[in-house]
C-alpha positions as CSV (number, residue, x, y, z in Angstrom):
1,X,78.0,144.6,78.8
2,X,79.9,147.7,77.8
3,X,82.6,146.9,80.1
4,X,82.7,143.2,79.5
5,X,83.4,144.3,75.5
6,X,85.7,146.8,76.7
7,X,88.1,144.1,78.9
8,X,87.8,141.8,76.2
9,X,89.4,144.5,73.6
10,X,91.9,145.3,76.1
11,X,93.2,141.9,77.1
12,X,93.5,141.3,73.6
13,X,95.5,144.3,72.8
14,X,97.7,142.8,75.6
15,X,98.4,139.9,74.0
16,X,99.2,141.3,70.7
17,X,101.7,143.9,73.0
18,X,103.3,140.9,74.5
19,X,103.6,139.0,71.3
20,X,104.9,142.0,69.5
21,X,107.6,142.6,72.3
22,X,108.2,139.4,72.4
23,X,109.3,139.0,68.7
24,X,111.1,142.1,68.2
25,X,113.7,140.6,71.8
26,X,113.5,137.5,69.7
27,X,115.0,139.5,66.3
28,X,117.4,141.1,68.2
29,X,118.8,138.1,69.4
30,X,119.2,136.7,66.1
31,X,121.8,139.1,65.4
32,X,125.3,137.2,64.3
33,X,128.8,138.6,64.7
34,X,130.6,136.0,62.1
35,X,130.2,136.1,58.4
36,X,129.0,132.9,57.7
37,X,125.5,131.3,56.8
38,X,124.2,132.5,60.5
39,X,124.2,136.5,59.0
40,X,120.5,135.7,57.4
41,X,118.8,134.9,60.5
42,X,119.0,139.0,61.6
43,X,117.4,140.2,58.4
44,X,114.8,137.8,58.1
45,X,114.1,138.0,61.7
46,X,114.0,141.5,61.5
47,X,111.6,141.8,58.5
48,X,109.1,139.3,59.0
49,X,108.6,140.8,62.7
50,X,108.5,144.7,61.3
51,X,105.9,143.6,59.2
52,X,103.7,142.0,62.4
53,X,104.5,145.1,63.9
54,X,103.3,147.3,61.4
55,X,99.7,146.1,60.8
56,X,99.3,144.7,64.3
57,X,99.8,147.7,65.8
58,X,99.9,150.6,63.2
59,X,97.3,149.1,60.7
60,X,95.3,147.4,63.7
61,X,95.5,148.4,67.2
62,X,96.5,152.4,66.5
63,X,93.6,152.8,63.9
64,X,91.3,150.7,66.2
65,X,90.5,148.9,62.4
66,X,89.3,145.5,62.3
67,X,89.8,145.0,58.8
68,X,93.4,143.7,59.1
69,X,92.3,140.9,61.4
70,X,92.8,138.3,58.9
71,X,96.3,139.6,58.0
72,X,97.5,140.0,61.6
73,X,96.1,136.3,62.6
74,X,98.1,134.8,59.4
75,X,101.2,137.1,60.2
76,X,101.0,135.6,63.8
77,X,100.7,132.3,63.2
78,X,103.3,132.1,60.7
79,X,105.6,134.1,63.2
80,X,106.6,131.2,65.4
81,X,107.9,128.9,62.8
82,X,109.8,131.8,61.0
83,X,111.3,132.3,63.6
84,X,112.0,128.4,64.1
85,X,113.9,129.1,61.3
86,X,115.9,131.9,62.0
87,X,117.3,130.1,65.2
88,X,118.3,127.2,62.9
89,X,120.1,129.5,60.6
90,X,121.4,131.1,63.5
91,X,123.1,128.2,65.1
92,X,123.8,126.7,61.9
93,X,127.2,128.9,61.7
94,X,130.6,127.5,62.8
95,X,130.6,129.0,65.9
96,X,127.9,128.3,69.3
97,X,126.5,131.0,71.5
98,X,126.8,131.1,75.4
99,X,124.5,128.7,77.1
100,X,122.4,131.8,78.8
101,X,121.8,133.2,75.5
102,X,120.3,130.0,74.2
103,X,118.0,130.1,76.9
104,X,116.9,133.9,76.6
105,X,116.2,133.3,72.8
106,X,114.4,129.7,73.8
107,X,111.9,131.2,76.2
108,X,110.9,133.9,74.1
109,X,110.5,131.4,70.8
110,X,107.7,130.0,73.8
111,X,106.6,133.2,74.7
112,X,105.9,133.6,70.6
113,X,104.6,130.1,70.6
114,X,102.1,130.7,73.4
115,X,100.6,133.3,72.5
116,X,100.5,133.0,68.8
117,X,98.0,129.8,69.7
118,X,96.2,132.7,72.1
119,X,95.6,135.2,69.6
120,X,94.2,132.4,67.0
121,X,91.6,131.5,69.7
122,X,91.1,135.2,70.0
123,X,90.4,136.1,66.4
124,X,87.9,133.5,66.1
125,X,84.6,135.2,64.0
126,X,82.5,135.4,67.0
127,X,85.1,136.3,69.4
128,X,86.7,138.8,67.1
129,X,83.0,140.4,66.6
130,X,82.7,140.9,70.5
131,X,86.3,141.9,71.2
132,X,86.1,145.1,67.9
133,X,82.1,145.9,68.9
134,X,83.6,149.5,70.2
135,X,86.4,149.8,67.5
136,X,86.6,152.5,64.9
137,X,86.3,150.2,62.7
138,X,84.3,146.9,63.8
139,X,84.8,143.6,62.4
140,X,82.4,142.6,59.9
141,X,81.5,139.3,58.3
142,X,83.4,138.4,55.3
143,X,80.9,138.4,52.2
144,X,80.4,134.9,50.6
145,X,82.3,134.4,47.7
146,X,81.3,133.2,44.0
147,X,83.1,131.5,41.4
148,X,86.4,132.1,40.3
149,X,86.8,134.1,43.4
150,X,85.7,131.0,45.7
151,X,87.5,128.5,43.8
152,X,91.4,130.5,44.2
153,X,90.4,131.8,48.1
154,X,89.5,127.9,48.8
155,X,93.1,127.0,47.5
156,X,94.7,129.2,49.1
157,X,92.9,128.3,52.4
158,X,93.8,124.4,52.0
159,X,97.7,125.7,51.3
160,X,97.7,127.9,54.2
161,X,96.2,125.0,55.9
162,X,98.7,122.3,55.1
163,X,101.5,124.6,55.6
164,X,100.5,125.0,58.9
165,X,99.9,121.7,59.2
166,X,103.4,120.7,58.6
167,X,105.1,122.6,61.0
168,X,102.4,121.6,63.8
169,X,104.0,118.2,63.3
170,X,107.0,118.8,62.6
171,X,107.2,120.6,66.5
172,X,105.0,117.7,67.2
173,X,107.9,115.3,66.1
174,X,110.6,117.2,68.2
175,X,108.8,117.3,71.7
176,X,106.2,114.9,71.8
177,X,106.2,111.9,69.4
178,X,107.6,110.5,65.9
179,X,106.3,108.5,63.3
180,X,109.4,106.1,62.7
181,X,109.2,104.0,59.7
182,X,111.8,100.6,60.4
183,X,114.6,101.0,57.6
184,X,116.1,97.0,58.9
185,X,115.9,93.8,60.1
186,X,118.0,94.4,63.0
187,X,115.0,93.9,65.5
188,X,113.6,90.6,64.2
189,X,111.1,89.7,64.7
190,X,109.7,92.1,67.3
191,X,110.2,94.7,63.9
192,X,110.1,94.2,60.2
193,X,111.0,96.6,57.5
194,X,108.8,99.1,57.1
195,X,107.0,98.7,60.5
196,X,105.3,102.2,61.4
197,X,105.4,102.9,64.9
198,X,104.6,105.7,67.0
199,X,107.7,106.5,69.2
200,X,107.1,108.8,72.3
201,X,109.6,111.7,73.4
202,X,108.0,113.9,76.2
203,X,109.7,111.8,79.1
204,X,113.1,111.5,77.3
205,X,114.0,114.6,77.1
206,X,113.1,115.9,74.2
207,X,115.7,119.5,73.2
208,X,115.1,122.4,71.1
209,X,117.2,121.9,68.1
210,X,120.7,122.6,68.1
211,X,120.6,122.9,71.9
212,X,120.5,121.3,75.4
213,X,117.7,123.4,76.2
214,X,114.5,121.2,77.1
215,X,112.4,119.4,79.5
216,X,114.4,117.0,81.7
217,X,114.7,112.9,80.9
218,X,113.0,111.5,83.8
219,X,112.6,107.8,81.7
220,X,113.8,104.9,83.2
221,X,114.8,102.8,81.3
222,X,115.8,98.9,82.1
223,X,117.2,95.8,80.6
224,X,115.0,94.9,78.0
225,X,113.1,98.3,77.3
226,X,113.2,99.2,73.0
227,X,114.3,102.6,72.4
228,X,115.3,105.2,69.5
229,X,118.8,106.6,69.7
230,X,120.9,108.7,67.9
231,X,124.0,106.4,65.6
232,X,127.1,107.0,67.4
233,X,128.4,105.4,64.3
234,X,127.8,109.4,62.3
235,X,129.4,112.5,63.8
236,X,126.8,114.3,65.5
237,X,128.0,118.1,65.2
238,X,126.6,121.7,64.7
239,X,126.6,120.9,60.9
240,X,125.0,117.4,61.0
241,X,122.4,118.4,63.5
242,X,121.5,121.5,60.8
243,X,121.4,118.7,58.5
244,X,119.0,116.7,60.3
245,X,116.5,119.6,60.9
246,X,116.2,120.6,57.2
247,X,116.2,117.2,56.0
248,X,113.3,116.8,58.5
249,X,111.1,119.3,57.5
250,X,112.0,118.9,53.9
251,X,110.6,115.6,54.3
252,X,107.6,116.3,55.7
253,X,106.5,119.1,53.2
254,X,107.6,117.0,50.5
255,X,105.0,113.9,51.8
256,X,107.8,111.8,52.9
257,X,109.2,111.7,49.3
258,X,112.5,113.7,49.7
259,X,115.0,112.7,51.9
260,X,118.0,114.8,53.0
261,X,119.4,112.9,55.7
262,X,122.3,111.5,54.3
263,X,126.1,110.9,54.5
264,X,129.0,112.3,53.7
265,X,128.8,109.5,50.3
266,X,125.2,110.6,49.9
267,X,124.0,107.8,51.1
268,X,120.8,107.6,54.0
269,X,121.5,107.7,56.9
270,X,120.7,105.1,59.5
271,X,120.0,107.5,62.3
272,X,118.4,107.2,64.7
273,X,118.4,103.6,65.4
274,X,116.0,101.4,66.9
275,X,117.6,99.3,70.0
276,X,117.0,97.2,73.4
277,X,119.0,98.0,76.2
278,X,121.1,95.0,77.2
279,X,123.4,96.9,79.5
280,X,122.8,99.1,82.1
281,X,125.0,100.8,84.7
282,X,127.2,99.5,87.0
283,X,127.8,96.3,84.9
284,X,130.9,95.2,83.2
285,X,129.8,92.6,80.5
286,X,131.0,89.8,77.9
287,X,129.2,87.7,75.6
288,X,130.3,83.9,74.1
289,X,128.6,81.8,71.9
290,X,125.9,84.1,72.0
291,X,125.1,84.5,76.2
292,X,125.5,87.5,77.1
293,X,127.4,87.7,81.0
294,X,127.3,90.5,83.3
295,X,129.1,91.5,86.8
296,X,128.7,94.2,89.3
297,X,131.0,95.8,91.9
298,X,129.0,93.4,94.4
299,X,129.5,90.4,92.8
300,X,132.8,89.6,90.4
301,X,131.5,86.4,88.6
302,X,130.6,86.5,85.4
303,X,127.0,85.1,85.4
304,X,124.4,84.9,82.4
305,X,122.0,87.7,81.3
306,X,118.6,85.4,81.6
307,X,116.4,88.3,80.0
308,X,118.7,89.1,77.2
309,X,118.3,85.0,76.1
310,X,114.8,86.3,75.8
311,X,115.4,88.9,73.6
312,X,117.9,87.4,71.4
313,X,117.5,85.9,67.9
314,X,120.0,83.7,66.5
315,X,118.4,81.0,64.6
316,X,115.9,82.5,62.3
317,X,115.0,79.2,60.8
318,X,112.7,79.0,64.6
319,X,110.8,81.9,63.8
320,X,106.5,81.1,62.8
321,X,105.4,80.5,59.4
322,X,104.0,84.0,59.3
323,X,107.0,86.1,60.6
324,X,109.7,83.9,58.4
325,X,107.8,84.4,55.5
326,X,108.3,88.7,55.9
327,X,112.0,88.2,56.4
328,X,114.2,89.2,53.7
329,X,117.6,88.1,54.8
330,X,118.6,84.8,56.8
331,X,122.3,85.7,58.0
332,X,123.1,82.0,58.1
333,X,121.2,80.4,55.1
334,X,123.1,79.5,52.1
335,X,120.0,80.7,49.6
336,X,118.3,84.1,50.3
337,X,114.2,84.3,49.8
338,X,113.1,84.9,46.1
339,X,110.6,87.8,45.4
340,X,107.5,85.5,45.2
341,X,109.0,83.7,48.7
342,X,107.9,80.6,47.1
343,X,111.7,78.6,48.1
344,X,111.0,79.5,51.8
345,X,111.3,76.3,53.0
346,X,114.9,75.8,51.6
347,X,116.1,78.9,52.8
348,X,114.7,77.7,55.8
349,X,116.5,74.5,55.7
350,X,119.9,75.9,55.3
351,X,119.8,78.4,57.7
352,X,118.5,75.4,60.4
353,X,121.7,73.2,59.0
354,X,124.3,76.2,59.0
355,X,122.6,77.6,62.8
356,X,123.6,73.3,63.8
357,X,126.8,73.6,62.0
358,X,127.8,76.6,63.8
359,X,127.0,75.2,67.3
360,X,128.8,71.9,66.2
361,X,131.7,74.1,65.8
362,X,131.8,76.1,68.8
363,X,131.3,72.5,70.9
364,X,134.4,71.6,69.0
365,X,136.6,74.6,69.7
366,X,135.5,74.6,73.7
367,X,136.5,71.0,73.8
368,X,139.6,71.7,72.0
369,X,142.9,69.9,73.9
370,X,145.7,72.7,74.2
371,X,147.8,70.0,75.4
372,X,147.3,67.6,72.5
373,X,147.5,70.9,70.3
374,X,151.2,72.0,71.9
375,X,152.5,68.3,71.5
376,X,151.4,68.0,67.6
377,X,152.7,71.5,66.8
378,X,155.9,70.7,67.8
379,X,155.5,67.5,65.8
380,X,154.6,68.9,63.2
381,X,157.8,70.9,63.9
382,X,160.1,67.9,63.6
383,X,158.4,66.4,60.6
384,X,159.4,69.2,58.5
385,X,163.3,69.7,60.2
386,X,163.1,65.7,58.7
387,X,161.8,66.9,55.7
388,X,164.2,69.5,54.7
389,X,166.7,69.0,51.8
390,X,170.2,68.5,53.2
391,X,172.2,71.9,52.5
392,X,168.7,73.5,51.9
393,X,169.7,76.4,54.9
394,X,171.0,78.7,51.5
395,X,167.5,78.6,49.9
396,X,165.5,81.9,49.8
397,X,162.2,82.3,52.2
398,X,159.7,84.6,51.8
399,X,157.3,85.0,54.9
400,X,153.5,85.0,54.3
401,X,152.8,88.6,53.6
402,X,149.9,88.6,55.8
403,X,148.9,85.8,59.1
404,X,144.9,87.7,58.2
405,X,143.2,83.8,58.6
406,X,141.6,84.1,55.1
407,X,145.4,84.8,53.0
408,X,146.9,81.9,54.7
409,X,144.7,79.5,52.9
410,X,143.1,81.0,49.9
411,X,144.5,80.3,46.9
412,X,146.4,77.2,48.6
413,X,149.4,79.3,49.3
414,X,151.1,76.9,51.9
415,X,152.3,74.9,48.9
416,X,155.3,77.3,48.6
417,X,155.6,78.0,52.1
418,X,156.3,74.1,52.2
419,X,158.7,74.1,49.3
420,X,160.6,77.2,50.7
421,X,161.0,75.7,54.0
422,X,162.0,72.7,52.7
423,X,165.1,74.7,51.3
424,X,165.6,77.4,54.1
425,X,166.9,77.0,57.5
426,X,165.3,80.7,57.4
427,X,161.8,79.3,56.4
428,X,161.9,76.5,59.1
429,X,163.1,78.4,62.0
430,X,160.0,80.8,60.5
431,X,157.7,77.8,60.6
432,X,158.7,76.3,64.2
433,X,158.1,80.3,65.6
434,X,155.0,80.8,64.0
435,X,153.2,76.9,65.4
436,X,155.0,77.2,68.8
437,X,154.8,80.8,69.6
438,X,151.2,80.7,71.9
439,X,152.5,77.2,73.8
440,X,154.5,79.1,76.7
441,X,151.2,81.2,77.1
442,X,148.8,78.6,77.1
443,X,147.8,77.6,80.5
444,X,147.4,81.6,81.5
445,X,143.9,82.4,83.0
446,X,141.6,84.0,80.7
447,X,137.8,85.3,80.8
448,X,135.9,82.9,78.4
449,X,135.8,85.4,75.3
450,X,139.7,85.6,75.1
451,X,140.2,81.9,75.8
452,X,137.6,81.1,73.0
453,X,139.5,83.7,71.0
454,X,143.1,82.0,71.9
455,X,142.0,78.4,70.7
456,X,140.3,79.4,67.2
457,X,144.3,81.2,67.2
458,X,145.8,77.5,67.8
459,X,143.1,76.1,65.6
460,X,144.0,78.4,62.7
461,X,147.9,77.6,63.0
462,X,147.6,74.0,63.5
463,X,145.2,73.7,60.6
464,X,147.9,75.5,58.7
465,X,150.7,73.5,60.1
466,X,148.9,69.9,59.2
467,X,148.7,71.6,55.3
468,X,152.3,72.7,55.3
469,X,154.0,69.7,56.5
470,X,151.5,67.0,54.2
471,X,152.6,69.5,51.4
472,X,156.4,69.0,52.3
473,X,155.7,65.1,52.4
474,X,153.9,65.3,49.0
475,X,157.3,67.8,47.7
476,X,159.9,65.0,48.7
477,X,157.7,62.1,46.9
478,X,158.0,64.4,44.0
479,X,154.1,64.9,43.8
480,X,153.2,67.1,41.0
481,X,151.5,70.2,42.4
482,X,148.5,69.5,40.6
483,X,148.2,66.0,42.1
484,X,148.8,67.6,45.5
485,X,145.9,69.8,45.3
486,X,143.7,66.4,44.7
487,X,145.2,64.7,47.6
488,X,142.5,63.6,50.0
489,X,144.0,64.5,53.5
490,X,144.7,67.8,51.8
491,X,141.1,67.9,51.1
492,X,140.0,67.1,54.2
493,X,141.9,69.3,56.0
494,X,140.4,72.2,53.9
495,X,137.0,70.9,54.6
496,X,137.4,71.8,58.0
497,X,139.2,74.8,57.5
498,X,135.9,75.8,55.4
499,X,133.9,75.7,58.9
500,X,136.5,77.7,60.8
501,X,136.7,80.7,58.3
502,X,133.2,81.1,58.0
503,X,133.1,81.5,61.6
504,X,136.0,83.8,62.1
505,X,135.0,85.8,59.0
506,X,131.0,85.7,59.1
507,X,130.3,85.0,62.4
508,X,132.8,85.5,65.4
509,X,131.9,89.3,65.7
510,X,128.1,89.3,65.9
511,X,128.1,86.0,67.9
512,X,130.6,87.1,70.6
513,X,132.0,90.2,72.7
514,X,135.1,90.8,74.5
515,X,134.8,92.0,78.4
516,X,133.3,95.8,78.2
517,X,133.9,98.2,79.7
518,X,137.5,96.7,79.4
519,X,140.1,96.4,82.0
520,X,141.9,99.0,83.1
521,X,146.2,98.8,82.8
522,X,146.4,97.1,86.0
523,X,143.3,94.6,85.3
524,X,140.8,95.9,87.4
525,X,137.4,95.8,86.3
526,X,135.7,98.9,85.1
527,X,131.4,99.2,84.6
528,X,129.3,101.3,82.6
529,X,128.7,104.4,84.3
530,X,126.0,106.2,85.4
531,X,123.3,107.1,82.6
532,X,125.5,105.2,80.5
533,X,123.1,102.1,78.6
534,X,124.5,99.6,76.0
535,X,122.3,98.2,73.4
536,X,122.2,95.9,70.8
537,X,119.5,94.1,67.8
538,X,117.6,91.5,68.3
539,X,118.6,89.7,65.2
540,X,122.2,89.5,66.3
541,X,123.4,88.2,63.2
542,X,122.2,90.9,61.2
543,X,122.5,93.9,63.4
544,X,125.4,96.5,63.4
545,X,124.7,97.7,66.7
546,X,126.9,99.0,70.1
547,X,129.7,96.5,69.6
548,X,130.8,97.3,66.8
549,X,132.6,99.8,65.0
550,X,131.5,101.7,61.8
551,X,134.5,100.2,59.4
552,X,136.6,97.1,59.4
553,X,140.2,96.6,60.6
554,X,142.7,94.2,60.8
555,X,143.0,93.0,64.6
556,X,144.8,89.7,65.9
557,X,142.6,87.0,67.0
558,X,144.9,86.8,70.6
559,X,147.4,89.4,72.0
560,X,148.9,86.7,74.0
561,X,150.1,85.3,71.1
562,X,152.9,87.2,69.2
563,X,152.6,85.9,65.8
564,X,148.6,85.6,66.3
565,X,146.8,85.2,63.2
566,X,144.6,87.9,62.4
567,X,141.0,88.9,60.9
568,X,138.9,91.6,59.7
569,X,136.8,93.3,62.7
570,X,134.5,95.6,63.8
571,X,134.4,94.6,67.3
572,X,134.2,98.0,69.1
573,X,131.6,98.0,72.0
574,X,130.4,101.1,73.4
575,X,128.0,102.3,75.4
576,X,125.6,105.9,74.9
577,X,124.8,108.3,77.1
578,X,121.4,108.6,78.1
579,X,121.0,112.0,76.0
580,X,121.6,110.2,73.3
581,X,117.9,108.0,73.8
582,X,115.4,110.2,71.7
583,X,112.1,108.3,72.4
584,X,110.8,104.7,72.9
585,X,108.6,102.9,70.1
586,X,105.0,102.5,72.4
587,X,102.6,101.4,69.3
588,X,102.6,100.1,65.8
589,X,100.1,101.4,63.6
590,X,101.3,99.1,60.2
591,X,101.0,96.6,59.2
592,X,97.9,96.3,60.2
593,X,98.0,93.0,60.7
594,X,100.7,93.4,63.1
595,X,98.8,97.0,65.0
596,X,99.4,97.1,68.4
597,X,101.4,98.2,71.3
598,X,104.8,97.2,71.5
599,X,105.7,94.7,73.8
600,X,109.1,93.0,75.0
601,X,109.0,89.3,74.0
């Protein structure tokens, strides 16, 4: 029995050896060269781990005295998450360390880990009782407290407790699993706002903060699959990633309440993002009218993505009573939800008429006759060269400012244009450039997101010409201009132009996708590469997801077309690399009349 007590006393003082080595390795390595923010992990390091050292081994294990058991198990079990914090601070400087000394100080964080857990199994009351029986200085007991006494050790046993607590989780939520609360309604309806679900990490790789040291992503991961990923859309750097690590565990000591994760603005951040993978490697894709296409190297057509019609949700007004009524925003209804929800059906009604209008529309412009088009431009061409005032080639022209689609007709600016042409062999030879510039391009072979792209182009212009030259007719009958702005071809002209800006200005970058990857110089295709994924929402219309880009920009609607008109985009698709997958949503947990595992529809 003797000897039994005796092994048990000395394998303990083992562990406590090998945690104690292990620490001080781990202090020294906190040591930083540049003066910056990363000069407070040595001393911090180095105090919190004299301090283990001096009562585990000069107060406990020299003295053979049991009475500092308490302190030693609170110093060690606090030791690991100091320390978590010292290589945060220690990294969080401007400059990285070598990839071998990442690794050195990683393994002996785990070594510190380990056997911090070990030694709390060890100093267990009965355990400790057995393992001290031959000590100086036995472990006894502590007596029972009373009163006052009871009531402060109980709180400060509860603190302790939920400090502890916190940072279990916390490492919890960096290598295991996350609690992920929905922040949009990009993922409608397979997620609402404010759906809780569990999101898994061991098998994708999960990293130790600020470094590519961690266990290997052996996911796989296929069309269809939901994931969490990291927003390409925010600079993901040495200082952002510090960032995110303190805004984490500020959040989950403050009970969810404060949140530090924000943007340069201050506002939250939308990282990371919940997505389905609708592109996977080897594929080159495009998407029209809301199909997504996809080719390989072993087969060059272009050929629909049947699962991703699945996935997809354009026409919210379709969705069950149940779902619909959760919704906050329909994308394509004229009248939003009210707090009470109690004007659902109307909102429902519009977005089912808009959803038909659109589709009306995109019939229209695939059926539009490029022929008929190049023969009335130059029409139109004529009309006004029959218009113009005799000796009108001396009047000033000013050029639209702008071909952006929404300044050509706003404000019913083609008025001028027409009474400018009318007195400027400048402004006509302006006008026949601008409606005849795309013709001796128009029969070139295009995939079917640039040729859809091309004829809302001709659209736009030969909406614009049909205003300009009934303006001009209107000018030489000596029309007032406020009778011209009642005329009714004028009117219906502008009803029509209506439909085609809302589509180019709402609705042409989150119902379609140019060819991605793109083309190289010479036109041949190029595919995502290997651990490469692209992903977008569900709710397409009201998801800013992997084809776009973070801000607007002016971009032509053709580049065939030298005087194209032009809108406001965001169209930049990318793809992410697999490191950038953080975990895949498995269950949610609220509401919990939604609880369940998370399923692809």
């Amino acid at each position: 029995m003797d000897k039994n007590i005796n092994k048990k006393s000395q394998r303990f003082s083992i562990y406590v050896y090998i945690e104690l080595i292990s620490a001080i390795l781990f202090a020294l390595f906190s040591l930083s060269y540049h003066p910056d923010i990363s000069l407070i992990a040595l001393p911090v390091a180095v105090a919190y781990t004299a301090i283990t050292v001096f009562f585990c081994f000069f107060k406990v294990l020299l003295k053979k005295d049991a009475t500092r058991i308490p302190v030693i198990l609170r110093l060690t079990q606090y030791l690991p998450f100091v320390f978590l914090f010292c290589f945060v601070i220690r990294r969080a400087g401007k400059n990285g360390v070598p990839y071998w000394y990442d690794v050195v100080t990683v393994l002996l964080w785990c070594v510190v880990f380990i056997f911090s857990l070990v030694l709390s199994y060890c100093i267990n009351e009965k355990r400790i009782i057995k393992i001290t029986e031959g000590w100086n200085v036995p472990f006894k007991k502590k007596p029972k407290l009373h009163g006052a006494k009871w009531v402060l050790w109980e709180i400060v046993d509860w603190i302790d407790a939920l400090v502890q607590a916190v940072f279990m989780v916390l490492l919890v939520q960096i290598f295991l699993l996350q609690l992920y609360v929905i922040p949009s309604e990009s993922m409608v309806p397979t997620f609402l706002v404010k759906d809780r679900v569990v999101v898994t990490k061991l098998d994708c790789g999960p990293k130790f903060p600020l470094t590519e040291i961690g266990l290997k992503d052996f996911a796989k991961y296929k069309r269809g699959n939901i994931v969490v990923v990291r927003n390409p859309h925010y600079k993901i750097d040495r200082k952002s990633e510090i960032k995110t690590v303190t805004s984490q565990l500020v959040y989950m000591l403050t009970f969810m309440a404060v949140n530090l994760n924000t943007d340069e603005n201050g506002e939250l951040k939308y990282d990371p993002l919940v997505k389905r993978v609708c592109g996977v490697p080897g594929e080159q894709l495009v998407m029209q009218d809301g199909t997504l296409y996809r080719r390989t190297k072993d087969n060059d057509v272009f050929t629909p993505v049947q699962e991703d019609a699945k996935f997809a949700c354009w026409d919210l007004s379709s969705l069950n009573s149940t779902i619909a009524k959760k919704v906050e925003t329909f994308p394509l209804s004229s009248v939003q939800p009210n707090r009470s929800g109690s004007n659902l059906q109307t909102v429902v009604k519009s977005a089912a008429a808009n959803y038909q209008t659109m589709l009306d529309f995109e019939e229209k412009r695939r059926n539009y006759d490029l022929e008929s088009a190049a023969f009335r431009a130059k029409e139109l061409v004529r009309t006004m060269k029959n218009l113009s005032f005799e000796g009108g080639s001396s009047g000033s022209f000013t050029a639209p400012d702008s071909l952006y689609e929404y300044d050509l007709f706003m404000g019913m600016p083609y008025i001028e244009t027409a009474r400018q042409i009318l007195n400027s062999s400048l402004g006509l030879e302006w006008f026949s450039n601008f409606m005849t510039s795309w013709i001796s391009v128009k029969d070139n072979n295009r995939d079917v997101y640039s040729e859809s792209n091309f004829r809302l182009n001709v659209m736009t212009k030969m909406y614009y010409g049909e205003l300009v030259a009934r303006c001009a007719q209107l000018i030489r009958s000596n029309i007032s201009q406020s009778s011209i702005s009642e005329d009714e071809v004028i009117n219906d002209i502008i009803e029509e132009v209506e439909i085609l800006d809302w589509y180019i200005r709402g609705l042409l970058d989150s119902r379609n996708m140019p060819v991605f990857p793109a083309n190289n110089s010479n036109g041949e295709a190029q595919y995502i590469p290997e651990n490469c994924y692209f992903m977008m929402g569900d709710n397409r219309f009201n998801s800013l997801d992997f084809r776009h880009a973070a801000d607007e920009f002016e971009a032509p609607l053709t580049k065939e077309d030298p005087l194209s008109v032009t809108y406001m985009s965001q169209m930049d698709p990318h793809y992410v690399n697999q490191r950038l997958i953080i975990g895949k949503p498995t269950y949610r947990f609220s509401p919990a009349s939604r609880r369940g595992a998370v399923q692809p529809r």
